[in-house]
C-alpha positions in Angstrom: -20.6 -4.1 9.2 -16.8 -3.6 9.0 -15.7 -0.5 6.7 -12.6 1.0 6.2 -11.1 4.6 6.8 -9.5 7.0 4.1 -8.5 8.9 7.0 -5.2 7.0 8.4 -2.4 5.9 6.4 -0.9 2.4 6.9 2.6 3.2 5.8 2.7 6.5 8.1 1.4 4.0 10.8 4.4 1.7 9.8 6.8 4.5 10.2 5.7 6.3 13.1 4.8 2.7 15.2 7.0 -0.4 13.6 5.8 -2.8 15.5 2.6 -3.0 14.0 4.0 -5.8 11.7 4.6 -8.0 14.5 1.3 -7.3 16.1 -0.7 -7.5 12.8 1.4 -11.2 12.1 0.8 -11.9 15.3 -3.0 -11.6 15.0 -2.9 -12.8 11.9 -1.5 -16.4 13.4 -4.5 -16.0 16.0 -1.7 -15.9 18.7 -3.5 -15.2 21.9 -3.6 -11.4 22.7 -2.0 -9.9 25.5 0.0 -6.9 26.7 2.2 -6.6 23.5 -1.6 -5.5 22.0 -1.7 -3.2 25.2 1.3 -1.7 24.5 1.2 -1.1 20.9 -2.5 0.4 21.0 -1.0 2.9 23.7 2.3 3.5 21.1 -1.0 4.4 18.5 -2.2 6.6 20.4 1.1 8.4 21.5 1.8 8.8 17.5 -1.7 10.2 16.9 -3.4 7.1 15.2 -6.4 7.4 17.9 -10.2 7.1 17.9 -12.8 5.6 20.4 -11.9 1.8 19.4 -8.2 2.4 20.0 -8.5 4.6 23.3 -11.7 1.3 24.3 -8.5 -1.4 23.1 -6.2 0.7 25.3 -8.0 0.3 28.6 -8.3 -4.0 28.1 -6.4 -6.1 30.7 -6.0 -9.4 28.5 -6.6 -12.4 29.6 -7.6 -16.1 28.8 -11.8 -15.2 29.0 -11.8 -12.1 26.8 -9.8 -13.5 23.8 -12.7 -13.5 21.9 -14.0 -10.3 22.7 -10.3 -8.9 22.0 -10.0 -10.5 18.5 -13.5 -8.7 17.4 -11.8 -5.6 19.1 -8.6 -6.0 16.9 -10.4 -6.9 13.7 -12.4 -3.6 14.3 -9.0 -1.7 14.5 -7.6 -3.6 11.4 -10.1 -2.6 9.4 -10.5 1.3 11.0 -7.0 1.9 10.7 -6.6 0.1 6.6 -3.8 -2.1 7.7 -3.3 -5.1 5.4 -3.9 -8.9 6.9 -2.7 -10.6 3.6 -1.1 -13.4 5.4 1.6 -13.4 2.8 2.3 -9.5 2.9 2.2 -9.8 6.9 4.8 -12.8 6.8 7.3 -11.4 4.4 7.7 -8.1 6.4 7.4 -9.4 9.6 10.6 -11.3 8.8 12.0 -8.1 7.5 11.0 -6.0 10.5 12.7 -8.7 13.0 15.7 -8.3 10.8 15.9 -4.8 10.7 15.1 -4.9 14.8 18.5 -7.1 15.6 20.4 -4.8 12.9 20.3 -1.7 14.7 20.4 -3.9 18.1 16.7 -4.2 19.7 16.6 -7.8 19.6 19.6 -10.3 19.8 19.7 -13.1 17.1 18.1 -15.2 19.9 15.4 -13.4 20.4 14.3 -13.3 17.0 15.1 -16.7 16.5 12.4 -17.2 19.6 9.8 -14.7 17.6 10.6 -17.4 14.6 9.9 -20.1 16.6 6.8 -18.7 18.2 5.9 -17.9 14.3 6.4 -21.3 13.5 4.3 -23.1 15.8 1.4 -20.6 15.0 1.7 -19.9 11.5 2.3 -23.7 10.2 4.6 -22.3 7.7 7.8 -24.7 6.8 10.2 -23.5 9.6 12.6 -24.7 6.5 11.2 -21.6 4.6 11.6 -19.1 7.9 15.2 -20.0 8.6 16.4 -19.8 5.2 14.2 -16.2 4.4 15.8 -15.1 7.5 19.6 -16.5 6.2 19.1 -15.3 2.7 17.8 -11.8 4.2 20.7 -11.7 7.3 22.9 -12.1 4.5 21.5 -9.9 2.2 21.1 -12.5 -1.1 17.7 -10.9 -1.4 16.7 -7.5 -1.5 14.6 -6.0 1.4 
């Protein structure tokens, strides 16, 4: 039985560990887990978002046989840590956060056009709807 903390605050974890919104979208568009999850679970725990689960999640070496076990593992941490999985929510800022990441110079145009891609093939969603959010977005016709 699943239940969620009043303890941690989603937008602090948004601030303090931004790429959350591409791990949650990425989990939300059951791509396979693997180091990326690593990574971000150890960028948790470096900003203070840490209990058992996160510190177990940490210590995983992903592969191909423990996807499932992994997936419980981040549903657990989802639901400890009140981060929302509204696939719509998760899309929309997903988009925003890969914007935001090649406006101060993270990721080159190509590589989120490969993370749009990758989206695309997971998600289902109209790649007609992902390139023009990200157009209307790159070229601020909508506000963020």
């Amino acid at each position: 039985d699943l239940r969620t903390s009043t303890f941690y605050n989603p937008t602090a974890i948004l601030n303090k560990v931004p790429n959350t919104l591409e791990i949650l979208a990425m989990t939300v568009f059951d791509m396979e887990i693997d180091e990326k999850w690593i990574t971000w679970s150890k960028n948790m725990i470096k900003a203070d978002f840490v209990n058992k689960n996160m510190q177990d999640f940490a210590s995983q070496i992903p592969c191909i046989d423990n996807q499932k076990d992994l997936r419980k593992r981040m549903d657990i941490l989802i639901c400890e840590f009140n981060l929302d999985i509204n696939k719509e929510y998760i899309l929309l800022n997903y988009l925003r956060f890969l914007l935001f990441e090649n406006y101060h110079k993270r990721r080159t145009v190509l590589e989120v056009i490969q993370c749009l891609s990758q989206l695309y093939i997971h998600s289902k969603i109209s790649l007609h709807f992902l390139h023009l959010f990200f157009l209307l977005q790159l070229y601020n016709l909508t506000p963020l």
